[in-house]
ROSE-4610 file (N, C-alpha, C; in Angstrom, 1 decimal, always signed):
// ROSE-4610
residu = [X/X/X/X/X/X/X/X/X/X/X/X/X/X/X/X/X/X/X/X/X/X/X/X/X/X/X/X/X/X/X/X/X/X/X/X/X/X/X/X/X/X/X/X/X/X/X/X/X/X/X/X/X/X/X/X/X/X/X/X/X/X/X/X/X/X/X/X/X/X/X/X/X/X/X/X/X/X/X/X/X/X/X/X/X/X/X/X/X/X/X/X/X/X/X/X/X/X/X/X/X/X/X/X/X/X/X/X/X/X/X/X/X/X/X/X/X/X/X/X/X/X/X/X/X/X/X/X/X/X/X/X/X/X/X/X/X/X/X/X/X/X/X/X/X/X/X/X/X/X/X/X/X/X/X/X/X/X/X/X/X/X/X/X/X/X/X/X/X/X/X/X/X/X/X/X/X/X/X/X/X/X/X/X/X/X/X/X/X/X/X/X/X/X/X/X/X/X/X/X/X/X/X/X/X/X/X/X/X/X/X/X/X/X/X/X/X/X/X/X/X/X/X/X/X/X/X/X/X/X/X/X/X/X/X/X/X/X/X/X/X/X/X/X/X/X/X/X/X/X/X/X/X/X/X/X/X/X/X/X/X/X/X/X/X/X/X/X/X/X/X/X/X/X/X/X/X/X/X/X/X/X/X/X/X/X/X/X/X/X/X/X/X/X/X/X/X/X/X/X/X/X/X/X/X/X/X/X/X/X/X/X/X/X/X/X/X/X/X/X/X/X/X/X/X/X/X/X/X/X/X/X/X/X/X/X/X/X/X/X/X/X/X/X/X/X/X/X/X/X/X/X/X/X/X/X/X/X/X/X/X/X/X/X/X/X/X/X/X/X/X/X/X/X/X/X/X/X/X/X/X/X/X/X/X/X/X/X/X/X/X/X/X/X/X/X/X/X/X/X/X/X/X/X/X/X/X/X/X/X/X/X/X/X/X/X/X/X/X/X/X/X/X/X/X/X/X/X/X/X/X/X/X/X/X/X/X/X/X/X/X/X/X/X/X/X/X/X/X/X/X/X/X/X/X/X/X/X/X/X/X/X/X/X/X/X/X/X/X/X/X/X/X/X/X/X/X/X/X/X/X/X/X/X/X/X/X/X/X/X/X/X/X/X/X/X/X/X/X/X/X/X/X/X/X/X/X]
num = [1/1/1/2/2/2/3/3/3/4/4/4/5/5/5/6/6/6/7/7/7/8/8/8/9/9/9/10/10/10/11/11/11/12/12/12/13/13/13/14/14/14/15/15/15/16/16/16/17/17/17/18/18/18/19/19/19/20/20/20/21/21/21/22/22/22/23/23/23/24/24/24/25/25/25/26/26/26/27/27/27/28/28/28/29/29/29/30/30/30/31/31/31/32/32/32/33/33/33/34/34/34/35/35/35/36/36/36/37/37/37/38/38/38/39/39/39/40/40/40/41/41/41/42/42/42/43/43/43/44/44/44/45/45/45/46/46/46/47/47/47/48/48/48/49/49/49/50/50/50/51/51/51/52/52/52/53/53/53/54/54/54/55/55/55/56/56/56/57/57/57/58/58/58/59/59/59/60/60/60/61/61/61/62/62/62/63/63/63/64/64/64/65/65/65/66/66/66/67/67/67/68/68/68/69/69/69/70/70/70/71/71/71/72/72/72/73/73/73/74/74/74/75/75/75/76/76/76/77/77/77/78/78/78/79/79/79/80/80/80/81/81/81/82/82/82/83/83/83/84/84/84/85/85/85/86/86/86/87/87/87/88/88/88/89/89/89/90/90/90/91/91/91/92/92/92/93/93/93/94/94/94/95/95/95/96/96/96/97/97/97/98/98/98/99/99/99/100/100/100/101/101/101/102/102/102/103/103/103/104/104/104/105/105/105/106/106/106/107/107/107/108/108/108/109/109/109/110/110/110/111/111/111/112/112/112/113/113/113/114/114/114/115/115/115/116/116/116/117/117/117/118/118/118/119/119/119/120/120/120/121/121/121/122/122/122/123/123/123/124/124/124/125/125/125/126/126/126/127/127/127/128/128/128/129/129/129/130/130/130/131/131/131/132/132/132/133/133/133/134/134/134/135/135/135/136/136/136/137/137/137/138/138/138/139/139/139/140/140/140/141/141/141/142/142/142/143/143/143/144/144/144/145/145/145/146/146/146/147/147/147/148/148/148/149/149/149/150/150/150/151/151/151/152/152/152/153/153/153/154/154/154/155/155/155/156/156/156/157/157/157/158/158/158/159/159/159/160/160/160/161/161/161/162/162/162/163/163/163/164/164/164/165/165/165/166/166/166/167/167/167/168/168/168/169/169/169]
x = [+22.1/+21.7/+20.2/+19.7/+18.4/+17.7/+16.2/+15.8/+14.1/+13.9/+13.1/+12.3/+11.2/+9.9/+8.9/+9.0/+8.0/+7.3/+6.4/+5.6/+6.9/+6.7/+7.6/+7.3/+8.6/+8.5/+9.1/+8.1/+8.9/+10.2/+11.2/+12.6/+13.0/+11.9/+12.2/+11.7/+10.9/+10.0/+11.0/+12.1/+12.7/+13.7/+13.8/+14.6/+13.7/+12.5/+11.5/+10.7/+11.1/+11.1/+12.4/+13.6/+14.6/+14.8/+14.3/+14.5/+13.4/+12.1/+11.0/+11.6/+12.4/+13.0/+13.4/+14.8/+15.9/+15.1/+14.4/+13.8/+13.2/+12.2/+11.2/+12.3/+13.9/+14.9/+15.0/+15.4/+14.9/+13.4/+12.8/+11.2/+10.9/+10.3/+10.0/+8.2/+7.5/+6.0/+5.7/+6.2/+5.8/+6.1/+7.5/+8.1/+7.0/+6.5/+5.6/+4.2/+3.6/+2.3/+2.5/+3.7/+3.6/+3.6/+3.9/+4.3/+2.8/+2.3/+0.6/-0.1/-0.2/-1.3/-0.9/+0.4/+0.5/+0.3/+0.1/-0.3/-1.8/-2.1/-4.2/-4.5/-3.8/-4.3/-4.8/-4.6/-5.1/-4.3/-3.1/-2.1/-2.2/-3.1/-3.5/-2.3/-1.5/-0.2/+1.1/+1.8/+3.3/+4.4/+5.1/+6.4/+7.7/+8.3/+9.7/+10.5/+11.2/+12.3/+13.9/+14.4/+15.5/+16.9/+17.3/+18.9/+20.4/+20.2/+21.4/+21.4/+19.9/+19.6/+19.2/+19.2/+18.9/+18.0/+17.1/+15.6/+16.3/+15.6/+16.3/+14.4/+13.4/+12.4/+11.4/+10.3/+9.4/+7.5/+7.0/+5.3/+4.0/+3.5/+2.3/+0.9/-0.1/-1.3/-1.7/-3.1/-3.7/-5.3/-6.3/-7.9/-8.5/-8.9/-9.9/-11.5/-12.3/-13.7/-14.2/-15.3/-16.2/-17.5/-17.9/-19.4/-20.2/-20.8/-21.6/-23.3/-24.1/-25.4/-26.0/-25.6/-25.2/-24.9/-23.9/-23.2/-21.7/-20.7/-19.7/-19.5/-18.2/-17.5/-15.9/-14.8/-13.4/-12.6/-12.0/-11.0/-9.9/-8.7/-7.4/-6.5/-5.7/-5.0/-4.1/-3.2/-1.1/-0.3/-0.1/+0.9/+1.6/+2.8/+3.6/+4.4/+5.2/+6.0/+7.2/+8.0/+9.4/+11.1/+11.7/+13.3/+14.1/+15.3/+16.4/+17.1/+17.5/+18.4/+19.3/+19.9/+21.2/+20.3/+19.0/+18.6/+17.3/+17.1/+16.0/+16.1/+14.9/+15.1/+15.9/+15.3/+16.1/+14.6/+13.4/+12.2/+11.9/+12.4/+12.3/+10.7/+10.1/+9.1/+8.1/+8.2/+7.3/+6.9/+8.1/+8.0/+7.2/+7.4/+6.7/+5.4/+5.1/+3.6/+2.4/+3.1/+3.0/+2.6/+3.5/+3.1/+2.1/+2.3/+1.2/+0.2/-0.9/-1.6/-2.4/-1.0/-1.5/-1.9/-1.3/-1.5/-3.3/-3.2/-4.5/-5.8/-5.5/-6.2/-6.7/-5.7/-5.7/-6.6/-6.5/-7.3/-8.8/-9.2/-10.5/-10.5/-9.6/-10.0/-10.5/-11.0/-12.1/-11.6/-11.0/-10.4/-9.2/-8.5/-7.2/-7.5/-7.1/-6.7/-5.2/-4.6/-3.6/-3.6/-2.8/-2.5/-1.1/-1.2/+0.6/+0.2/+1.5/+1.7/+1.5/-0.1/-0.2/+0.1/+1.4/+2.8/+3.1/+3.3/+4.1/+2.9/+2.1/+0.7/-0.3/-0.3/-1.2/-0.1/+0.9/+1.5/+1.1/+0.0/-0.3/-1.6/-2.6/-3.6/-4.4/-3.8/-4.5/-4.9/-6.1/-6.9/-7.3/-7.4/-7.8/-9.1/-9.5/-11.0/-12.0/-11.4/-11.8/-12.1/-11.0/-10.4/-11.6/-12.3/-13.6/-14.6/-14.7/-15.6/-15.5/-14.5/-14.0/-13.9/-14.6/-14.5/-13.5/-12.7/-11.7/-11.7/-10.6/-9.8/-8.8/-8.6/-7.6/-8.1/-9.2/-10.1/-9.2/-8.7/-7.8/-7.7/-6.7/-5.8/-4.7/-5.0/-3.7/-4.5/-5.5/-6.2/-6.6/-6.1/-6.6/-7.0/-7.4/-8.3/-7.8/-8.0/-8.0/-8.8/-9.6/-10.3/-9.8/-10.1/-9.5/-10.3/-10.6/-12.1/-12.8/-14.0/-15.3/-15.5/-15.7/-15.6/-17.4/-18.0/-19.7/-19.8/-19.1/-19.5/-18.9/-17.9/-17.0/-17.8/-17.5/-17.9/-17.7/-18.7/-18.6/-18.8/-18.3/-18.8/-17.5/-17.9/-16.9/-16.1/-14.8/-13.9/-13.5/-12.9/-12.5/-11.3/-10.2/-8.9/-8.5/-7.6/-7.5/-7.0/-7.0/-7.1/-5.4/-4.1/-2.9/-2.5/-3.5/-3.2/-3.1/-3.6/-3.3/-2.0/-1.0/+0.3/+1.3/+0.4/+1.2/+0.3/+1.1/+0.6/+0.2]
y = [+12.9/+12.7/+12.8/+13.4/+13.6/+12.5/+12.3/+11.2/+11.9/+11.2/+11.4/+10.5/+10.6/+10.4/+10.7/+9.0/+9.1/+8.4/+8.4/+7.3/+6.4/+4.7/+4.0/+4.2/+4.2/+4.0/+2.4/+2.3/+0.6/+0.4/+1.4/+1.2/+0.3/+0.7/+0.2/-0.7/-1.3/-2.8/-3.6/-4.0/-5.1/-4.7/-3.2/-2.6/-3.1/-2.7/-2.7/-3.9/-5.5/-6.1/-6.9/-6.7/-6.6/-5.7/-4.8/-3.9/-4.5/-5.3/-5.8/-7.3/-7.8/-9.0/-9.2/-8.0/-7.8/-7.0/-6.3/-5.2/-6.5/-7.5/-9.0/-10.2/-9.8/-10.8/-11.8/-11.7/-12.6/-13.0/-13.0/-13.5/-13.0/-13.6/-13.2/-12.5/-13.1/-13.0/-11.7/-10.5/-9.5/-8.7/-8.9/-8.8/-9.1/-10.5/-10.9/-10.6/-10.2/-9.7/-8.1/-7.2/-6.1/-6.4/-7.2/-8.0/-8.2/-9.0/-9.9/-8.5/-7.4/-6.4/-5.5/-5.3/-4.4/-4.8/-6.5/-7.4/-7.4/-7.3/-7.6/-5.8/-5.5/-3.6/-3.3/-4.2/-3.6/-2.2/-2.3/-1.1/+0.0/+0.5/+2.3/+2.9/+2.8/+3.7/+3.3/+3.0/+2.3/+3.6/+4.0/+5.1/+4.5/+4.8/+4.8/+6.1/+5.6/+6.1/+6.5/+7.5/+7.1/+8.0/+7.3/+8.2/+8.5/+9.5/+9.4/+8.7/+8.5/+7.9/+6.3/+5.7/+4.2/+4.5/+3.5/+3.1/+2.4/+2.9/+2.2/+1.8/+1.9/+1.7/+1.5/+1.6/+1.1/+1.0/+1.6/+1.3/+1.4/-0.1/+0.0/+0.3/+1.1/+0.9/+0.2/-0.2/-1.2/-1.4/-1.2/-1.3/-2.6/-2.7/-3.5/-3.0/-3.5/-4.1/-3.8/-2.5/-2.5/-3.0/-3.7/-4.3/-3.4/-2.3/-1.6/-2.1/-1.7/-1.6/-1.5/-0.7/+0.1/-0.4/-1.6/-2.1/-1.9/-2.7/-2.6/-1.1/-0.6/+0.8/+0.4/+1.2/+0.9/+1.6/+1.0/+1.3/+1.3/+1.5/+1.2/+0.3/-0.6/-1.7/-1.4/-0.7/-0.3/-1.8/-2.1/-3.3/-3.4/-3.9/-3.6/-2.4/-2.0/-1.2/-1.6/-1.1/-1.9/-1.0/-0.8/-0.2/-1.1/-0.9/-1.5/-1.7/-2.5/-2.6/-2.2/-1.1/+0.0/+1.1/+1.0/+2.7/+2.7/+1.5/+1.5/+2.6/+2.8/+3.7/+5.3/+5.8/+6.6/+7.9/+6.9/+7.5/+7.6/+6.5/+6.4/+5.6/+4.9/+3.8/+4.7/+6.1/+7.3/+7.7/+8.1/+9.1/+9.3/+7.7/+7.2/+6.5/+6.7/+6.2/+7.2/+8.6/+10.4/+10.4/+10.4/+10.7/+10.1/+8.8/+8.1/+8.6/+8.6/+9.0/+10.3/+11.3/+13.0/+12.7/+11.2/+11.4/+11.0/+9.9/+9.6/+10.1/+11.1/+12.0/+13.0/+13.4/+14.2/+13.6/+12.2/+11.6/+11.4/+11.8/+11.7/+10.2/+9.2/+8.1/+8.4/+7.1/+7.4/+6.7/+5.6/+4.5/+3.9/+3.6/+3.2/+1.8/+0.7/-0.5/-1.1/-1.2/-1.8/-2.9/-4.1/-5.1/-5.3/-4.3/-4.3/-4.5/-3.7/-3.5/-2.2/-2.3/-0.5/+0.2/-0.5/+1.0/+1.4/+1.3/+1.9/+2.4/+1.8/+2.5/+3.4/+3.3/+4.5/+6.0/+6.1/+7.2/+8.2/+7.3/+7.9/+7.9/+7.9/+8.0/+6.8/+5.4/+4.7/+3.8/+3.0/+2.3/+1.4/+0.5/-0.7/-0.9/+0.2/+0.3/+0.4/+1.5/+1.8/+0.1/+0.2/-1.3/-2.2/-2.5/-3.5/-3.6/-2.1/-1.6/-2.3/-3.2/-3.2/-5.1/-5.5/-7.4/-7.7/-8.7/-9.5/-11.3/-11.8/-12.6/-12.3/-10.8/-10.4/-9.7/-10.0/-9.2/-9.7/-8.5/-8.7/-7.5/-7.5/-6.5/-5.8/-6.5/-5.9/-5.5/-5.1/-5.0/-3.3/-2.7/-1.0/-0.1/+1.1/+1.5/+2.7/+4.0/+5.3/+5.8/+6.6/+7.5/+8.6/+8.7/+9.9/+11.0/+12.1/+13.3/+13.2/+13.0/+13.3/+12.0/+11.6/+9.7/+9.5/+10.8/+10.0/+9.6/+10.0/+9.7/+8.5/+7.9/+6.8/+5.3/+4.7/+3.7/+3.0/+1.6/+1.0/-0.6/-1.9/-3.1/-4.1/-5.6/-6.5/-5.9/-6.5/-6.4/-7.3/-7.1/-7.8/-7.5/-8.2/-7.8/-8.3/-7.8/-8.3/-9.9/-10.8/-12.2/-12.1/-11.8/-11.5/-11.4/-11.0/-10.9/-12.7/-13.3/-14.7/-15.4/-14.5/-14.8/-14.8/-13.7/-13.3/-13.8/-14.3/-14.7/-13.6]
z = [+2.2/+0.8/+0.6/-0.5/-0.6/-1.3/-0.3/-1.0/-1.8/-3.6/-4.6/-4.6/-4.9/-4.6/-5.7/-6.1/-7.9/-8.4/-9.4/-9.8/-10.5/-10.4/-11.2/-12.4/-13.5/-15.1/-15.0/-16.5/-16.8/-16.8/-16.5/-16.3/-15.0/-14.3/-12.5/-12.0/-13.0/-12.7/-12.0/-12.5/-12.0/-11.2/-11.0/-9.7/-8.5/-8.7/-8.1/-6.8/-8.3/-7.7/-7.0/-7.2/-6.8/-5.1/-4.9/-3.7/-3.0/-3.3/-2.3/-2.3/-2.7/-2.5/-1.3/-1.4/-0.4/+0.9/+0.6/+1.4/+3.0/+2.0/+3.0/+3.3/+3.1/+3.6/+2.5/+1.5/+0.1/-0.2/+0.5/-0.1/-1.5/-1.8/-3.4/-3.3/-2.3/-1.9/-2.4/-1.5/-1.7/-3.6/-4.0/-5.2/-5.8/-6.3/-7.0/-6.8/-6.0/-5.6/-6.3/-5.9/-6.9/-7.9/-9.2/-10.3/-10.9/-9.9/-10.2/-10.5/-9.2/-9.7/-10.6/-11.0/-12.0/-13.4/-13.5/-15.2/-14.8/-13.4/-13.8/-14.1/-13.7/-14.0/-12.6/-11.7/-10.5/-9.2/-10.3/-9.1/-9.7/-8.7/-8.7/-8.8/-8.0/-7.7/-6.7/-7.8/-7.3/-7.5/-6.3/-6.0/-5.3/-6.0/-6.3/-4.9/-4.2/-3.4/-4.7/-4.5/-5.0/-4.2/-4.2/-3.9/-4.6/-4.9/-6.4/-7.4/-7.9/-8.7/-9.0/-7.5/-7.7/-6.7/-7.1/-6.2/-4.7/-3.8/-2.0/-1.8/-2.5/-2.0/-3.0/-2.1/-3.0/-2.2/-2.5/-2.1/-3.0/-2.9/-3.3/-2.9/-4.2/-3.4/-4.8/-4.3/-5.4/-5.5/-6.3/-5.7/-5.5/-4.5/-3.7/-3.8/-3.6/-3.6/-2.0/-1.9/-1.2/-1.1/-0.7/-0.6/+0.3/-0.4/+0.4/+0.4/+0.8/+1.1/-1.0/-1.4/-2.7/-3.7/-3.1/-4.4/-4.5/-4.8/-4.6/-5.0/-4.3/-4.4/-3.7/-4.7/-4.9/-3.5/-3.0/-2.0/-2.3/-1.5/-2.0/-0.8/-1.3/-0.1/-0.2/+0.6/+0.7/+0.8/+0.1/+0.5/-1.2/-1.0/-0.1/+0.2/+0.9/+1.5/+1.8/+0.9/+0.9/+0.9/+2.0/+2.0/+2.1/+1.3/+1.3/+2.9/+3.2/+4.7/+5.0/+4.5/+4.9/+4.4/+3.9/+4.1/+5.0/+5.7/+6.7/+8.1/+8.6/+9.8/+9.1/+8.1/+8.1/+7.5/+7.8/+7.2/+5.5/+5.0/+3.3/+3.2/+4.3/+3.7/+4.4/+5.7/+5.9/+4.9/+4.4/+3.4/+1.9/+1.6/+0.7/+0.6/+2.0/+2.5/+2.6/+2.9/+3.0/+2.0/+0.9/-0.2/-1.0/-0.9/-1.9/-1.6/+0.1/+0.5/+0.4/+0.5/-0.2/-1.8/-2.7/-4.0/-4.0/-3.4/-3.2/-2.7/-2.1/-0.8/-2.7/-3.2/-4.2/-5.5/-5.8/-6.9/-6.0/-4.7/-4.0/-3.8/-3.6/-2.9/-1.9/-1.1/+0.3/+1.4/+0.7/+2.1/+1.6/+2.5/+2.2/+3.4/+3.1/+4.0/+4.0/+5.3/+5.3/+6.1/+6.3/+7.1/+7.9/+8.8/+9.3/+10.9/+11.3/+12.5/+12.8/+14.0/+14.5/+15.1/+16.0/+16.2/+14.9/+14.0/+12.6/+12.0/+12.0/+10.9/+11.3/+12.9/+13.7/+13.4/+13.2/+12.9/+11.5/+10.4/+9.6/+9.0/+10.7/+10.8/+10.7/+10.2/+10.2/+11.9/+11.7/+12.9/+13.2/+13.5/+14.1/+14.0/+14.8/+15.4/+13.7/+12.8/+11.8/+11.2/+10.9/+10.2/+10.6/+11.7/+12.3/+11.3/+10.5/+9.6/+7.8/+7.8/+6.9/+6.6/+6.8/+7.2/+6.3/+6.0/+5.0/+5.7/+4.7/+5.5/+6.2/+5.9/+6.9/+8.4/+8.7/+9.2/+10.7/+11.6/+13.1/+13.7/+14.3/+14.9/+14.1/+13.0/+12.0/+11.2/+10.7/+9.8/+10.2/+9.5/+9.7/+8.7/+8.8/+7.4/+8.0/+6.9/+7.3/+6.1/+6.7/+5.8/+5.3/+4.3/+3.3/+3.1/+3.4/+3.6/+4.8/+4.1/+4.9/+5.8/+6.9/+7.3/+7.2/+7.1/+7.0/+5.9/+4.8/+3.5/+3.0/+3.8/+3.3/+3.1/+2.6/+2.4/+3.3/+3.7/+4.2/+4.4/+4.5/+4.0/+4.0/+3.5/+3.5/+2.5/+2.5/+1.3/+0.3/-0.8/-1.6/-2.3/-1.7/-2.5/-4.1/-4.5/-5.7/-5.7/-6.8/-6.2/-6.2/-7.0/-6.3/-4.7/-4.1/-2.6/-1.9/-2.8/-2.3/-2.4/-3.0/-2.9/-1.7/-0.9/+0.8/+1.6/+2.4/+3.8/+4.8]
């Protein structure tokens, strides 16, 4: 069955947060953190999975705060990333990670930061090493960045996420 690949309409808000519910094992954390940045205006770009017409998925990106030399300059944070659990492993949360990123690649973002796990996230270019470049509270081994273009030109400096990220652990 074929899976569709879209910006969310306000139809899907509460699909939305419903499939990141079930997707984190009932947690609500993640659901609500998409919720928080989409009422501060902070979510750049939220996509929708669908299959035969119901959402199996769900990924956000959202803008964060670079502290450069310069003066702050906008980045983008992926979280969350969310598949339903009978359509996991089947490449729906790749797929939708691909894409956001060609969308973003396409609006000339410069940096993308994620906080996961870098077996799953080195597969779509993101780094660790990069990530060093990038200080937070989330500042680790989980903390990874990928550059979008040119990497001399990218920005560089502490971060600042949107204050919603204080919802997830």
């Amino acid at each position: 069955m074929t899976v569709e690949i879209g910006l969310e309409t306000p139809d899907d808000v509460e699909l939305i947060h419903r499939t990141n519910t079930v997707a984190f094992d009932g947690r609500t954390e993640e659901a609500d953190l998409v919720d928080e940045l989409r009422e501060a205006g902070d979510l750049l770009l939220s996509l929708v999975a669908r299959r035969d017409g119901e959402v199996i998925g769900h990924v956000a990106f959202s803008r964060l705060l670079i502290d450069t030399a310069s003066g702050p300059v906008g980045g983008v944070a992926l979280a969350p990333v969310g598949v339903l659990p009978g359509c996991q492993d089947e490449g729906v949360g790749s797929d939708l990670i691909r894409k956001g990123l060609a969308m973003l690649a396409d609006r000339e973002e410069q940096v993308v930061l994620v906080v996961g796990n870098p077996a799953y996230y080195d597969r779509f270019g993101f780094s660790s090493a990069v990530g060093k470049r990038y200080p937070s509270r989330h500042s680790g081994p989980h903390l990874m960045a990928l550059v979008l273009g040119d990497p001399t030109t990218a920005p560089i400096g502490p971060v600042r996420y949107p204050e919603a990220f204080g919802l997830v652990n």
